[in-house]
Every structure is written in structure tokens, then in C-alpha cells.
C-alpha positions in Angstrom: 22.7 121.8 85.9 18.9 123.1 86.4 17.9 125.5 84.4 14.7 127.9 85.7 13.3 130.3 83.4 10.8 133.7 84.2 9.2 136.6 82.3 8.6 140.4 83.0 5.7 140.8 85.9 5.9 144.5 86.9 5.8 145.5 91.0 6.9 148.5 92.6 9.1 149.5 95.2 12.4 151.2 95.7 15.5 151.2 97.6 18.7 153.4 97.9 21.9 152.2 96.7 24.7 151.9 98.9 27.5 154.3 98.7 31.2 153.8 98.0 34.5 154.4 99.6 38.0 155.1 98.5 41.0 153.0 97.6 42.7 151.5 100.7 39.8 153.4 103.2 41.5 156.7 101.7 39.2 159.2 100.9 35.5 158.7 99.5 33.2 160.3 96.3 33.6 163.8 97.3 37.1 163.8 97.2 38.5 160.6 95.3 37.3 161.9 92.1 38.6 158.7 89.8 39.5 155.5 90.6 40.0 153.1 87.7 41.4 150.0 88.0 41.6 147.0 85.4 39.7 144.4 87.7 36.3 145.9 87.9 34.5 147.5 85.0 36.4 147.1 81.6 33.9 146.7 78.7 34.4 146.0 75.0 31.3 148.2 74.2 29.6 151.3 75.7 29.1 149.5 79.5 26.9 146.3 78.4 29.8 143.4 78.0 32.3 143.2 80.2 35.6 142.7 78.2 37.1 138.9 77.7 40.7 138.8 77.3 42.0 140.1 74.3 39.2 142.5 74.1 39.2 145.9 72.5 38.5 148.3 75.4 35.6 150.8 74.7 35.0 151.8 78.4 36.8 151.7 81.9 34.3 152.7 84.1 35.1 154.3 87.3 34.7 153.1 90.9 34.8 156.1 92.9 31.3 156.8 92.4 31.1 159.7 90.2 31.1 158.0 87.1 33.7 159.5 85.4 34.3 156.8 83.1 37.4 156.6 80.3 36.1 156.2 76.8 37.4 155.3 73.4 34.9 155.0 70.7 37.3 154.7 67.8 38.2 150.9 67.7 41.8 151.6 66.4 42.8 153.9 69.2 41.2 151.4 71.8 43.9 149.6 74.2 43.7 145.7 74.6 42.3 143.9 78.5 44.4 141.4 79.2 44.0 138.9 82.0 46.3 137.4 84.7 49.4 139.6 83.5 50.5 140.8 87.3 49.7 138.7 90.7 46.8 137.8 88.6 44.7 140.6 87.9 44.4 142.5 84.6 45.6 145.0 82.5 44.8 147.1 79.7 47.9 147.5 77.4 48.7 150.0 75.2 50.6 149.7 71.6 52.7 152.7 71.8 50.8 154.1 68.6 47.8 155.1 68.9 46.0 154.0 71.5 44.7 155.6 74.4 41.4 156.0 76.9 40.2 159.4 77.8 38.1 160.8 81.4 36.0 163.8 81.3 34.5 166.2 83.5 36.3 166.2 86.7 36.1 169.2 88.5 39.5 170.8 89.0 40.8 172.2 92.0 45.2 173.8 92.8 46.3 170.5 94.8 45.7 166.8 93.3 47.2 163.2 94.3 47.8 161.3 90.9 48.6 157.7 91.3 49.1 155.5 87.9 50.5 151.6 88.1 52.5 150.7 85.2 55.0 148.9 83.1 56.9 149.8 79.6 57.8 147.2 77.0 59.8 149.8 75.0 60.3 153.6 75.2 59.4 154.2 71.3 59.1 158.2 71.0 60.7 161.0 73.2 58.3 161.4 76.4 55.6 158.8 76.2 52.5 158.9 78.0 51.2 157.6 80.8 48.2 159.8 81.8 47.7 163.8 81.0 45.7 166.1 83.0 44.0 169.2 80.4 41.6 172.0 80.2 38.4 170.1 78.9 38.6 169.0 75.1 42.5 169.3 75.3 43.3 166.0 76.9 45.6 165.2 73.9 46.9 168.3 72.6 50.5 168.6 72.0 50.3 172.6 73.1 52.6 172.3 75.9 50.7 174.8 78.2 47.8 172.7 78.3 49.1 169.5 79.6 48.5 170.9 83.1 49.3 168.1 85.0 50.6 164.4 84.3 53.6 162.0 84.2 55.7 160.6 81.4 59.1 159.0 81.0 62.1 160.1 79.0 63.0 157.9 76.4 67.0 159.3 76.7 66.6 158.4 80.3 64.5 156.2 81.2 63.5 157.9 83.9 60.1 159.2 84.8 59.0 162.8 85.1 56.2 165.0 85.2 54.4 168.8 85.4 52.0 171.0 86.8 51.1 174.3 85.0 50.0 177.1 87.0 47.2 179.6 86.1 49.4 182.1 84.5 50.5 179.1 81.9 54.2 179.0 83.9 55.6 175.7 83.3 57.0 173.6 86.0 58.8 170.4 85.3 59.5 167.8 87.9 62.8 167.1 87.5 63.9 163.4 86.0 65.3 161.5 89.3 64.2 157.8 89.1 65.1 155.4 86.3 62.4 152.7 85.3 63.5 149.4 83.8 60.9 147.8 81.2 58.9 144.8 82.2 58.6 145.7 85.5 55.1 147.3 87.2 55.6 150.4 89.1 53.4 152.6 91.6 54.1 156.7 90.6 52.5 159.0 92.3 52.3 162.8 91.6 51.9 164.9 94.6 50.7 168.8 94.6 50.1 170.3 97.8 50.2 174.0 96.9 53.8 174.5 97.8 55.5 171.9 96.2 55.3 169.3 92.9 56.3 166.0 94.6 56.9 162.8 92.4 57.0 159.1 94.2 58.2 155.9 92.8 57.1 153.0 95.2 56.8 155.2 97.9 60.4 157.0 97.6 60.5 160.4 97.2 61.7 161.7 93.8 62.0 164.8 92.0 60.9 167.9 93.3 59.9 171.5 91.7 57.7 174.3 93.8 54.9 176.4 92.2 52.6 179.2 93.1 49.7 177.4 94.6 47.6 177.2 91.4 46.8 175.0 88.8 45.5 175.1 85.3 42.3 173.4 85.0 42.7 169.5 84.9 39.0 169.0 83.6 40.0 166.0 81.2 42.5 163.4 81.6 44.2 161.4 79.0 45.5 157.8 80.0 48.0 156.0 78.0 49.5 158.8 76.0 50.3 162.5 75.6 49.8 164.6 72.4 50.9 162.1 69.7 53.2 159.8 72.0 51.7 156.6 73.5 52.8 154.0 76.0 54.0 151.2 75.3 53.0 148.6 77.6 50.3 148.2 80.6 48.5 150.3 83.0 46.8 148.2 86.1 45.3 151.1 88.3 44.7 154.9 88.0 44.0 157.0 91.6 42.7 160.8 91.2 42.0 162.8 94.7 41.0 166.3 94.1 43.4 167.3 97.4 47.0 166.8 98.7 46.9 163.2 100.9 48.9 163.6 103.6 51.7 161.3 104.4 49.9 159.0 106.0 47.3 158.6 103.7 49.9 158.2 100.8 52.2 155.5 103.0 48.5 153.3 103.4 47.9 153.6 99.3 51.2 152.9 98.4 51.3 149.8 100.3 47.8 149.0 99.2 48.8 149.3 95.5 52.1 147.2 96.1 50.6 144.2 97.7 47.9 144.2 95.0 50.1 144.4 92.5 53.1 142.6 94.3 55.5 145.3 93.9 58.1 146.4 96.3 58.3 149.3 98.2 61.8 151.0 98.7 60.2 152.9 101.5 57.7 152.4 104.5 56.9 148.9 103.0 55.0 147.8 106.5 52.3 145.7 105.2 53.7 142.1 105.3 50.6 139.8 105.2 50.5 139.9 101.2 53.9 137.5 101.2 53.1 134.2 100.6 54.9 133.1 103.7 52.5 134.9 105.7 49.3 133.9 103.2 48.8 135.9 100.4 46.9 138.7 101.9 46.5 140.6 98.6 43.1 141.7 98.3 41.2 145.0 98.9 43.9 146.2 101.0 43.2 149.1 103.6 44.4 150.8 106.9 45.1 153.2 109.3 47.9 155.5 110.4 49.5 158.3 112.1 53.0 159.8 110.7 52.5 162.5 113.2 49.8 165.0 115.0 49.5 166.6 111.4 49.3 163.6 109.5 46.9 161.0 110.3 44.1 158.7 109.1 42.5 156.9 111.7 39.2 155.5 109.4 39.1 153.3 106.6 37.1 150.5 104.8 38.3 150.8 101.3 36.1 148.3 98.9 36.1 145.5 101.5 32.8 144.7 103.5 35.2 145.8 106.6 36.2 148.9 108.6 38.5 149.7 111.1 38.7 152.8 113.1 40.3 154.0 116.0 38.5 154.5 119.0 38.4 157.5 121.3 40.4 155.1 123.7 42.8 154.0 121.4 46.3 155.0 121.2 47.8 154.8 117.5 51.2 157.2 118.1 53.6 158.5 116.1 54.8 156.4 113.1 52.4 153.5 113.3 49.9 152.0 111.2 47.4 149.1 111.1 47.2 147.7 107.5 44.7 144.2 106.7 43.8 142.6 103.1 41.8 139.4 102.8 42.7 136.2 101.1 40.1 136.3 98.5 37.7 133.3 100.1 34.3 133.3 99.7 31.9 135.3 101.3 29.6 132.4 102.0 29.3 130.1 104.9 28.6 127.0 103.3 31.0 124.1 104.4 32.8 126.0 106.3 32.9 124.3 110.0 36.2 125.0 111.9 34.2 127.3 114.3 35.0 127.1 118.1 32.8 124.8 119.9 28.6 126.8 120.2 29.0 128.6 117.0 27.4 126.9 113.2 29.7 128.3 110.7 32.0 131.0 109.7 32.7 133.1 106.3 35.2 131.8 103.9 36.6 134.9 103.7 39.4 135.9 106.2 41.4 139.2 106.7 44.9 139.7 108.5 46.6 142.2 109.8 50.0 144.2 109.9 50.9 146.3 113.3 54.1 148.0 112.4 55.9 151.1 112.8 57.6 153.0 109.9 60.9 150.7 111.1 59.2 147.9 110.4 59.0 146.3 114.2 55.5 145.1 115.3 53.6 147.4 117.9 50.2 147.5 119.1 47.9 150.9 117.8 45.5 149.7 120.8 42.2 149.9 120.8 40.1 149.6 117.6 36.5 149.3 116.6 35.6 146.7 113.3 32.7 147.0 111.6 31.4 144.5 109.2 28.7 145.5 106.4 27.2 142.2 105.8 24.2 143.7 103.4 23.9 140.5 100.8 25.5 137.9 103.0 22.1 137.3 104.8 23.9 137.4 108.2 22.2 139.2 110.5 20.8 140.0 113.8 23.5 140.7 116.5 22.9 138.6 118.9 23.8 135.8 116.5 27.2 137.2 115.3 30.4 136.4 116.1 34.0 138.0 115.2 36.9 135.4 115.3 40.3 136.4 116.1 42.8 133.6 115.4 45.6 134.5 117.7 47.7 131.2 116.5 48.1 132.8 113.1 47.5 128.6 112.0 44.2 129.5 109.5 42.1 127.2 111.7 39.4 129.0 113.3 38.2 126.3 115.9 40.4 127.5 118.4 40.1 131.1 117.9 39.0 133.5 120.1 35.1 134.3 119.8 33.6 138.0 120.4 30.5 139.3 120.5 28.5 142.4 118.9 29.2 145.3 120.5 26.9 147.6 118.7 24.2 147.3 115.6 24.8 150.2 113.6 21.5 149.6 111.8 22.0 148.9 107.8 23.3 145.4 108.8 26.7 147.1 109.9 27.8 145.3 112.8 30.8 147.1 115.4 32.9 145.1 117.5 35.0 146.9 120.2 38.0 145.6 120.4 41.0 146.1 122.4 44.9 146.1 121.6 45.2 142.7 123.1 43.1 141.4 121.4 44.2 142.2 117.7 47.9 141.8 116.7 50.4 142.2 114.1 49.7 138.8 112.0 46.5 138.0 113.7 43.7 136.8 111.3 40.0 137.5 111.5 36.8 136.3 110.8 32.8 136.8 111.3 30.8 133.7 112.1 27.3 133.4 113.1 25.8 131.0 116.2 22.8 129.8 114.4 22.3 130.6 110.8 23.7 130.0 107.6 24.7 132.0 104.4 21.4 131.8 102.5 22.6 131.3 99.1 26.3 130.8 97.2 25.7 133.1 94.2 28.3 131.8 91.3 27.4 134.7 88.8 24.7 137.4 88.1 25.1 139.2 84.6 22.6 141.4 82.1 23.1 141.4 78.7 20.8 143.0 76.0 19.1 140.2 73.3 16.4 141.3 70.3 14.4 144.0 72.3 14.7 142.5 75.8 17.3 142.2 78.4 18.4 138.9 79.5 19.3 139.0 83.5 21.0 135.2 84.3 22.5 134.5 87.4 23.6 130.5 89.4 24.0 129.4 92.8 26.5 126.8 94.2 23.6 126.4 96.9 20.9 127.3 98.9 19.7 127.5 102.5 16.0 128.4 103.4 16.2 130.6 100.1 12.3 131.5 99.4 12.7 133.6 96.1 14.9 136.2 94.1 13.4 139.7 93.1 14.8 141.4 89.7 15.4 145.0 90.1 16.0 147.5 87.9 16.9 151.3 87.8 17.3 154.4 85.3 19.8 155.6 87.4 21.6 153.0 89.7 20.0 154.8 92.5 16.1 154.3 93.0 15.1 150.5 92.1 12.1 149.1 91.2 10.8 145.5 91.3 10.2 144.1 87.8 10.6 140.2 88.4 9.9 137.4 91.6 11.7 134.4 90.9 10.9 131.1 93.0 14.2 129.9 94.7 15.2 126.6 95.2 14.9 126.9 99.4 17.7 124.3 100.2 19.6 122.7 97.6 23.4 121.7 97.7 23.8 121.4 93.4 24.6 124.5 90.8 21.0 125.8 89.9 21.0 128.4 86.8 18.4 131.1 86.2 17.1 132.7 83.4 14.7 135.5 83.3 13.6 138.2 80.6 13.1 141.8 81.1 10.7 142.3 77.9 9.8 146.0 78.5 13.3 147.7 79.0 13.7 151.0 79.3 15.2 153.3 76.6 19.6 153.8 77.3 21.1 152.9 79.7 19.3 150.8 82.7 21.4 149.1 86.1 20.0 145.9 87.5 20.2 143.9 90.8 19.3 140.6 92.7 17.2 141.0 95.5 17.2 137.1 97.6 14.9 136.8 100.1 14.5 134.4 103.2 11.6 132.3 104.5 11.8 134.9 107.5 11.7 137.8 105.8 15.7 138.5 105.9 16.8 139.8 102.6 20.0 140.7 100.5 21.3 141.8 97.5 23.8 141.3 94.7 26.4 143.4 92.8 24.8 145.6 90.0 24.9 145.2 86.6 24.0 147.7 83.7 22.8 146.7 79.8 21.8 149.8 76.9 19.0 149.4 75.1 18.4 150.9 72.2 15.2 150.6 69.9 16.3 148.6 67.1 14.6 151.1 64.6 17.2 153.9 64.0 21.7 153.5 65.2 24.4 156.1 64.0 27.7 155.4 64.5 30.9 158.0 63.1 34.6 157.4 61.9 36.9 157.8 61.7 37.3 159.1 65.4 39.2 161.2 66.3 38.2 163.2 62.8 39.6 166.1 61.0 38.5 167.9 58.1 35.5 165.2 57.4 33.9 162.8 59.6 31.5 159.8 58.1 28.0 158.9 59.9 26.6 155.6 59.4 23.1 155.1 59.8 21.1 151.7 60.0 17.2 152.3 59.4 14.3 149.6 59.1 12.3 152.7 56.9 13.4 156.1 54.9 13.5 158.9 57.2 14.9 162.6 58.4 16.6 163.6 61.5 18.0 166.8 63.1 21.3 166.4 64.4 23.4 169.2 66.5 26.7 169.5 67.0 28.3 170.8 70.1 30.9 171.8 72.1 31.9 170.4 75.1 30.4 173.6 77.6 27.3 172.6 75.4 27.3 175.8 73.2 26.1 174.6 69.6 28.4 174.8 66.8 26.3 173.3 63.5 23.3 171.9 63.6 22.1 170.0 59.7 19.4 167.4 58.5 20.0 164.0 57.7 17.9 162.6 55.4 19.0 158.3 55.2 17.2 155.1 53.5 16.1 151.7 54.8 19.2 149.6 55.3 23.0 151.0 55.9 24.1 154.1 54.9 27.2 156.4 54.9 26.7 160.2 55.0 30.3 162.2 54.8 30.2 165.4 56.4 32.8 168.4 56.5 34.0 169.8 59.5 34.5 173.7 60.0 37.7 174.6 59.7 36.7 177.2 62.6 36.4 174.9 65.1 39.5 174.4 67.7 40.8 171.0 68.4 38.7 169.3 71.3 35.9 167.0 72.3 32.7 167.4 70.6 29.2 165.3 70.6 26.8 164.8 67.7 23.3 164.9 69.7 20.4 163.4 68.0 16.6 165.0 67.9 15.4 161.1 68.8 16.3 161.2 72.6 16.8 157.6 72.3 19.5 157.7 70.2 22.6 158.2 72.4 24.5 161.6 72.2 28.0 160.4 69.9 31.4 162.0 71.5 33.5 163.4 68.8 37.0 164.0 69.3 38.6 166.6 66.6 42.0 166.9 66.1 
């Protein structure tokens, strides 16, 4: 393997990041307020190393784009990633003790759709956990008026269960219908719709309890245990909306969340192209549907690079749905030659669909458009494009049908028209290009902070016409800036490895991509990463955490010094504020909390702004 190495050389210019959309195409930012699932974004540490299995698990970050990560800072209430535990993706498991992951700050509103995946080992207390909505700072209190939303399961039963409480603090208790068995991974949803508290167990209605229309505020939400009593065993996915989904919507998620996590449903299971008979179409599942004139959803990407809508011609009647996943391939076009006869190469990657009605038989939804958003991929220009429709369902492309761009959408969004004809139940789908290839394979790209630099290292399985790499970087994971041009390789068909060195970071938290540029100007980008930096001179850490009564601060200083330190509440009111004086070297300072102050989250901020605010959980 070559290894290339590069240093800091400061340029300037900016770009917008692109946005993000909702699990299976349901929803989007404004209203899919937390999406958390154990594939993307599980750190050992504060959002700088993503966790290896094994791992301690400080954050889960969230992908539904409003950053309403779940934290645990103290190491012995942190859950455990594990890898390859269900259709190979991950999990975080819980002990049934202590541990446990908290998400703050979501806005709440009287109707909510609460999805959790999940398996129990053992039911080891009364009603243990599995995720507990709250009034902000309250996510793990035991008062019984505060746990405003949530689900749990009976340990006499077995069976799962759940609440809402409604602004006047009136309980009301979905009733204990469906019995879980341990070991096996389950999709629950809680469903408030201002009329009714609705409770699903892979797609089958469960129990069923009305309330008043209102809520108590759902601000915090504790995952993997309630007051003192934890879950024992794994959580795979977590799915907040901030409004009832209709039927529709919840029929497309539930099948989404089945084929991911290779489940069955014991209702309206209609996508069929995740069984391995039909190839193993288990990835970033998505779709479209119509239950009835009051109940549709007719527009969907999800977190795949495609989207299907219906057209203004298009039929899509009562009862019918249009579900597709992907197969995982590559999104490159290297090596890739069974093309029909004109056309150069095709992605790796391939999608396939299910027509079916909620019976199960195949129909036809009729006329559809697809987009593709192939911003990275380096395919572009629509006269070159190509969608491929395999109508032999045989995974050879040579013979498949070949259509052309119907409209750019500008953004290096491509729309193909297509009619009901033309795509089927079981059909499989490609985008392939006439005359140019996938400019570069990229293996990895990661960021990781070393001394008082950030070290940004990415490889390539190969190269086409690839004339150089730009390192960007962001405060804010909006508005980049270039900081580094790295030579590429132009055309090479071996693993090349990069190395370059960011050697004037900035101060917290800072998000980095790959820029890849073409000898014709075309360019791309990568995923993006994120690393902290903090200046070596002066860390605090506290313990234990959650505290009560005292709570230790560590300090590590290169010289004697004084800092002002403020304590506050979670609305930001201030509740102590003191001096620190600490020496060179580490140091433990043990300080007493009020007896006045109510259980809750708290944060220690520092009078250094580059010394990150410390959440403090008091019990």
C-alpha cells in the first residue's frame, strides 16, 4: 500500500451541507425529531472515535438532523456496542443495572410516534425500561407523573406496556396485551394521536387506552431504563416523530424496521425483497403507500441516494404500497460491466422492489418518478445517465431495459419518469452511465485528534481521471472551508492511503469532509466526520455521575492556576457559581451539592470557553 502524506495550507471557500430525510422516506428534520440507530454514530468518547466492539458507549448521535444526541458521561452507567448481533448490524446492550443513555431538548408537542427495536435476555426487576419520555431533567425519575410517555414490560407478564400522561398529571396506562419472549428482537411502537394511546408489536395492534388530547412535556428521553429499573438486553433502533403517522406511514416503517432487522411482521408484512430467496434486500429500506384517501404517503427517499414519488398521472389506490431496499453493493462503477450493449458501466449498488397490496398479491401503483442524488459518485451530466430496470429479476444487467433522464433537477439529482409497465413487483434497478466512470473507490475517510492536531486519513481501492482531494472543515457541519489540496493519484487500479495534518484546529468541536475533484472540473464529496479539540493546557472531568450529596472534579493542568466555574440548571438559570484554585499535574477537588437543588440535569460551565460545558446529572 502507498502511503501520501500533506500539511495544513489554508484556502477559503464554502459550501452548504446537504440535508437529511426520515427513516423509510417517513418524515424529515422538522418533524422526525430523533432517529438513533446502532449502525451510524456510536462513539466510545464525546463524538471523536467511533466505538469498536465491546466499546463503552459515551454517545449515540442522532441522524435526524437535529442533533439530539444520547449521552452517558459516567463510564459505569454507559451500555456496551456490540457488532453483528442481528442480520448483522449492531447493538448497544444494556446490563439490567445500571446502565442507560439519555436525549435532551426535544421540543414536545400532545401527539408523538415512538418506535424502539429490542430484545430482553432476562426481566430482572418489576417494569424494566426500554425508553422514558420526561419533563426536562426528569428523564430518570421514579415520580410516576413524570414518566409522560414511554414503554416497558412487566416482569409478572412478560408482556409489554406503556403510558402517556396528560397535562393535568392523569395517568393513562396502555393496557398489557402482547407477550414478548427473551432472545428475540421486536419492533414496538407507541402511537398517540390525540384521541387514543395505541401500542404496536410488529405491526399488530395492541393495547389501547384514550386520553384528552394533551400530553405532559416529553423534553428528555431516557433509553434503556426507567427510574431505577434497566433493560436487560439490546436496543438496535430508536424512531421519535413529534406527530401521529398515519397508517400508511406506520405500515412503510414497520416494514422498514423488520427487514432491517429481519423480524417478522404479524401484520401488513408486504415487503418481500429482504428474503434471501428473493436477494437480501435489507438495506435503507423505504416506500410509498395509500391505506385510504386519509391515509397516504406518496414521497419518500429515506437515507438512500434514491426517491420515489408518485406522479400526478399515477394511480397508487386503496391498500397498495411500493416498498425498495438495496443489496448493500458498492456505490462505485469500477468493474462492473454487465451493462446492455452502448452503455460503459453501471453502480454496484442495486435496489428492488415490492408492488403489493395489504393482502399480499402483487399490483401495479402505476406511474412513478425516481430520482437519484448522485452528489459524491462523480456521475453526472444527463445526457450520459442511464436507469436500468432488470425485468428478468436474474441480477444481470446486460439485458436490462435502459432509460433515459427525464429531467435534471439541478444538485446532481437526476428524475426518471417512469411508467407502471415499466417497474414491477420484484423488478431490480440500477443507474449506469454511457461514457464515464466512478472517479474514485473510497475504502475509508476518518478524523481523529493526535498531540495538538487533527489527523484526517482516508484510502481508495482506485482511481479514474482523479486530479486531487480538498480537506474541508467546519465549526458547525454547515459552512466549509478549504484547509488542504491533496494531489490524487489520476488513474490507478491499487489501494492508495492518505495522510494529512490539520495543524491549526479549531477550539471544540470541528466536522470535516473530502472534497475529490476531476480533471474536468466535476467534483464530489464524502461522508463527514467530526474530531474535539481541546487545548492540552487545562481538562476537568466529574464523578461520580450521576452525583448526590458531593460530586469530585478532576483537573489536569501544565501550570498552577484559578478558574470560575457556574453551575446551572438545565433552563440555564444559575444555581452556584465558586473558584477553583488547582496545581500543575492531576488533582481532585470534592465539592458539596445543595441539598436545595431538585433531582435533574445540570452542567458545570467553565469561564475558559474552551473548556467544554460538563452535564451533571443529580439524583
Amino acid at each position: 500500500m502507498e502511503r501520501r502524506y500533506f500539511y495544513l495550507l489554508l484556502l477559503f471557500f464554502s459550501v452548504q451541507a446537504s440535508a437529511q430525510s426520515g427513516p423509510a422516506g417517513v418524515g424529515n428534520s422538522t418533524n422526525n425529531v430523533i432517529w438513533l440507530s446502532a449502525d451510524s454514530g456510536v462513539y466510545n468518547d464525546a463524538g471523536t472515535t467511533l466505538a469498536a466492539n465491546n466499546n463503552s458507549v459515551q454517545e449515540w448521535h442522532d441522524r435526524s438532523g437535529n442533533n439530539n444526541h444520547a449521552t452517558e458521561t459516567n463510564s459505569g452507567n454507559q451500555p456496551t456496542y456490540l457488532t453483528n448481533i442481528v442480520n448483522g448490524f449492531p447493538v448497544l446492550r444494556f446490563n439490567g443495572s445500571t446502565d442507560r443513555i439519555l436525549s435532551s431538548g426535544v421540543t414536545a408537542t400532545s401527539q408523538l410516534s415512538l418506535w424502539v427495536v429490542a430484545q430482553y435476555s432476562s426481566l430482572g426487576s418489576p417494569n424494566p425500561g426500554l425508553i422514558h419520555g420526561a419533563p426536562l431533567g426528569s428523564a430518570f425519575s421514579s415520580t410516576t407523573t413524570t414518566k409522560s410517555v414511554g414503554m416497558w414490560v412487566s416482569s409478572s407478564s412478560n408482556q409489554v406496556w406503556g403510558r402517556g400522561v396528560q397535562s393535568n398529571l392523569s395517568i393513562r396506562s396502555i393496557p398489557q396485551v402482547t407477550t414478548l419472549s427473551s432472545g428475540t428482537f421486536y419492533g414496538i411502537l407507541n402511537h398517540y394521536d390525540g384521541s387514543n394511546i395505541q401500542q404496536y408489536v410488529n405491526s399488530t395492534a395492541a393495547g389501547s387506552i384514550s386520553y384528552d388530547g394533551t400530553l405532559s412535556s416529553w423534553a428528555d428521553f431516557g433509553i434503556g431504563r426507567q427510574a431505577n429499573e434497566s433493560w436487560n438486553g439490546d436496543i438496535s433502533e430508536v424512531i421519535v416523530y413529534n406527530f401521529a403517522v398515519n397508517s400508511a406511514q406506520r405500515i412503510i416503517v414497520d416494514n422498514y424496521l423488520a427487514a432491517k432487522y429481519n423480524y417478522s411482521l404479524t401484520s401488513n408484512d408486504l415487503y418481500d425483497m429482504d428474503d434471501p430467496a428473493n436477494g437480501d434486500y435489507d438495506f435503507e429500506v423505504a416506500g410509498i403507500g395509500r391505506v385510504d384517501a386519509s391515509n397516504i404517503h406518496d414521497d419518500a427517499q429515506g437515507s438512500s441516494i434514491v426517491r420515489i414519488s408518485k406522479s400526478s398521472f399515477g394511480g397508487l389506490g386503496n391498500d397498495e404500497f411500493l416498498i425498495w431496499g438495496h443489496d448493500n453493493g458498492p456505490l462505485t462503477s469500477v468493474g462492473y460491466t454487465d451493462v446492455p450493449s452502448g452503455l460503459m458501466t453501471r453502480l454496484g449498488r442495486s435496489w428492488r422492489v415490492a408492488e403489493k397490496n395489504t393482502s399480499g398479491s402483487s399490483i401495479n401503483v402505476g406511474r412513478v418518478y425516481i430520482d437519484f442524488d448522485l452528489t459524491g459518485l462523480g456521475l453526472t451530466g444527463s445526457s450520459d445517465l442511464r436507469l436500468l430496470i432488470d425485468s428478468d429479476g436474474d441480477g444481470d444487467f446486460s439485458d436490462a431495459t435502459a432509460y433515459t433522464v427525464d429531467t435534471d433537477l439541478g444538485g446532481n439529482v437526476y428524475r426518471f419518469d417512469i411508467n407502471g409497465g415499466q417497474l414491477r413487483d420484484a423488478r431490480t434497478f440500477t443507474v449506469a452511465t454511457a461514457s464515464t466512470a466512478l472517479p474514485i473507490e473510497l475504502l475509508s475517510f476518518g478524523v481523529r485528534v493526535e498531540n495538538n492536531a487533527v489527523s484526517i486519513q482516508w484510502s481508495t481501492a482506485s482511481e479514474t481521471n482523479n486530479d486531487f482531494f480538498t480537506v474541508q472543515r467546519s465549526a458547525d457541519g454547515q459552512e466549509f472551508i478549504d484547509i488542504l489540496q491533496v494531489p490524487g493519484a489520476g488513474n490507478s487500479q491499487q489501494t492508495l492511503q492518505y495522510d494529512a495534518l490539520d495543524t491549526q484546529p479549531l477550539e471544540g468541536r470541528s466536522f470535516y469532509r473530502l472534497k475529490q475533484t476531476d480533471y474536468d472540473g466535476t467534483f464530489s464529496y464524502s461522508d463527514i466526520q467530526s474530531a474535539w479539540y481541546a487545548p492540552a493546557g487545562l481538562q476537568f472531568t466529574v464523578y461520580p455521575n450521576p452525583a448526590s450529596g458531593s460530586i469530585q472534579i478532576s483537573s489536569h493542568a501544565k501550570e498552577a492556576g484559578t478558574t470560575e466555574i457556574t453551575l446551572i440548571d438545565a433552563q440555564g438559570k444559575t444555581c452556584a457559581q465558586f473558584s477553583l484554585a488547582f496545581r500543575a499535574g492531576t488533582q481532585q477537588h470534592a465539592r458539596a451539592i445543595s441539598p436545595s437543588l431538585a433531582p435533574g440535569i445540570y452542567y458545570l460551565k467553565f469561564q475558559d470557553p474552551s473548556i467544554r460545558t460538563i452535564p451533571v446529572i443529580i439524583e
